[in-house]
KOLDRENMI-556674 format. One record per residue (C-alpha): residue in one letter; x, y, z. Coordinates in pm, whole numbers, plus 32768, in hexadecimal, padded with zeros to 4 digits. Last residue first. Layout:
aXYZ ...
This chain:
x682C73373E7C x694B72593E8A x694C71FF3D20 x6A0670E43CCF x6B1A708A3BD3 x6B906F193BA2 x6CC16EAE3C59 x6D916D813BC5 x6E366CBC3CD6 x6D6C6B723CC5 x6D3E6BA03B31 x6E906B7D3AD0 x6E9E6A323B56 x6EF369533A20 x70136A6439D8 x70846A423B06 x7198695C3AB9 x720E69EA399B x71D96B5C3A3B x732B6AE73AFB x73726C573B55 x72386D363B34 x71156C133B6E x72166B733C96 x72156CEC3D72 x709B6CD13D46 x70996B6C3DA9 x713C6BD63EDA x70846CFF3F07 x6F666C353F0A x6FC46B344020 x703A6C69410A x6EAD6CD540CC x6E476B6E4110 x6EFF6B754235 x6EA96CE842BB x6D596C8F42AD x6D706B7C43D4 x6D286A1D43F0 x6D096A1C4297 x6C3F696F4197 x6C176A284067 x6BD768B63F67 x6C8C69593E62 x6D7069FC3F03 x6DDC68A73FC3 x6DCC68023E3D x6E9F69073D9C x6FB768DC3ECE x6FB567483E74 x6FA567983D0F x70D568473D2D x717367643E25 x713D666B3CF8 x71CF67243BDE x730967963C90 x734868923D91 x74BC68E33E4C x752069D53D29 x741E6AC83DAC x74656AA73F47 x75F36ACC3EBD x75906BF33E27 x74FF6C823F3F x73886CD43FE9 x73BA6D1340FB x727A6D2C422B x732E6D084314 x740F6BD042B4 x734E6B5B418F x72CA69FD41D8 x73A568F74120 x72FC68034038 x722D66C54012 x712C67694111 x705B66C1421A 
């Protein structure tokens, strides 16, 4: 299902970082993009992931920016 390691509970290393190229990139893009989980807590593990990627390999992300950007909301 993935090109690249699962983080071990939920960690999110720098080996987990250094292990993604171009194509597993777009591969975790793509399974944001479409949200379909099995359950929440993937897709949410899925976004940290390319959150962690945006801050340390931000070359890669850079064409994804836009899946883990938040825009404000009121609650009210």
């Amino acid at each position: 299902m993935t090109d690249f390691p699962a983080p071990a509970a939920g960690a999110i290393t720098a080996e987990l970082i250094a292990s993604f190229d171009e194509a597993s990139v777009a591969e975790l893009a793509r399974r944001l993009d479409e949200d379909d989980y099995p359950t929440p807590f993937e897709g949410l593990q899925d976004w940290h992931v390319m959150r962690a990627l945006a801050i340390h390999r931000p070359e890669l992300a850079r064409p994804y920016v836009h899946l883990v950007d938040q825009e404000p909301f009121d609650e009210d």
